[in-house]
Phi, psi and omega in degrees: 000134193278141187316319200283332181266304172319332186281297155324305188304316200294294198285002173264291176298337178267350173265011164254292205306338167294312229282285225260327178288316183259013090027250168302328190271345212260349199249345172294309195283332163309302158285354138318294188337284198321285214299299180329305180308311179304356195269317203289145174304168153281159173261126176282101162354155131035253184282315177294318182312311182285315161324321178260002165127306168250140209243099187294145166265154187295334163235099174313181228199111159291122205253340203124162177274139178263142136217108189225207192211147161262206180271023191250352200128324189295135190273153191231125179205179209305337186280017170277336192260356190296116178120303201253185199216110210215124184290107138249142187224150176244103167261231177174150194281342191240024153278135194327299193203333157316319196289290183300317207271324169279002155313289193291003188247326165282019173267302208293321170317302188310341180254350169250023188270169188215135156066213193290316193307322190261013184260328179250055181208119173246138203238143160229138163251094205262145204286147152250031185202065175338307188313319201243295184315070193290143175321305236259328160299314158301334174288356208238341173257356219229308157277058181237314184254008150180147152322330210245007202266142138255134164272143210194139175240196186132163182330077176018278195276006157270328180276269231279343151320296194302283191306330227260294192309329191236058136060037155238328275312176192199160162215110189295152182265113166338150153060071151231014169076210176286348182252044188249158200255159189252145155283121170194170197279144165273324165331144189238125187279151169246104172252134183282158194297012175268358197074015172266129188305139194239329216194160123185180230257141165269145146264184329331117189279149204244089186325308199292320188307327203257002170258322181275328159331279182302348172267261191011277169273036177257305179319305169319280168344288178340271167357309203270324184298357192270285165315328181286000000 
């Protein structure tokens, strides 16, 4: 064999191994791609969101200007809700068991969220029940069940606008004196980082459900703020 034919082969052989290298790397990264996608939760439709519990507006909903205070002192108004993604539910401090048991059940969500979802989700529980809930009564019950949680009070007919504007109502319940308890929705409200009413969780709340919802319509959300 002559140099000149060797010279061909060789260079014939480093082109399959070229070949057979980009190849290999082109069929590795097609199955990353794959196993990755498959690893991601699905994203849920809609019409499957509400089927699992949360139930999106068709247009979020500008509710109005909020001025209220939180437990820190603090004034909680609409730019507060600005940026994030906010959980809000309307309880009360003297309630028996609706309150405390969906306070720990947005505590444990709140420990199972990863990455920007739990860096930008914020949850508050603004009081319906102003009168006995003083800044100084929400600061000693509302971190009890996470830190990071806020409370919030304020003026009778501003908390019931407010409540009004997102599809909860409340009622003090007649003839208990001073020991009386309020009727009020367990549902958890979704306001979107523009500060809009986006959505909210009906109860009963379900954790798996409630987890893949809300990464579901945060996904969306991208998607369409993407699109715009």
């Amino acid at each position: 064999m002559t140099d000149q034919q060797q010279a061909y082969k060789d260079k014939q052989s480093r082109g399959i191994k070229l070949t057979v290298l980009a190849i290999a790397v082109f069929m590795t990264v097609i199955v990353a791609g794959f196993v990755h996608r498959i690893q991601q939760p699905r994203i849920l439709t809609a019409a499957e969101m509400q089927i699992n519990g949360l139930y999106l507006m068709k247009t979020p909903r500008n509710f109005g200007d909020i001025a209220l205070i939180d437990h820190h002192g603090q004034v909680f108004d609409n730019e507060r809700l600005l940026g994030k993604w906010t959980l809000v539910f309307f309880g009360f401090t003297y309630c028996p068991d609706i309150c405390p048991t969906t306070m720990a059940f947005l505590n444990e969500l709140m420990g199972q969220l990863e990455g920007t979802e739990a860096e930008d989700t914020e949850v508050v529980m603004v009081s319906v029940d102003p009168a006995r809930d003083t800044v100084e009564q929400l600061a000693s019950y509302v971190p009890y069940f996470n830190p990071g949680f806020t409370g919030v009070t304020g003026e009778f007919l501003d908390i019931h606008r407010f409540a009004t504007a997102l599809n909860t109502p409340f009622r003090k319940v007649p003839g208990e004196g001073e020991n009386y308890q309020v009727d009020h929705s367990a549902n958890v409200i979704l306001i979107n980082p523009r500060g809009d009413y986006h959505g909210f969780f009906k109860a009963p709340l379900d954790m798996a459900k409630m987890k893949l919802t809300y990464r579901s319509a945060r996904a969306m959300w991208d998607r369409t703020v993407g699109d715009s």
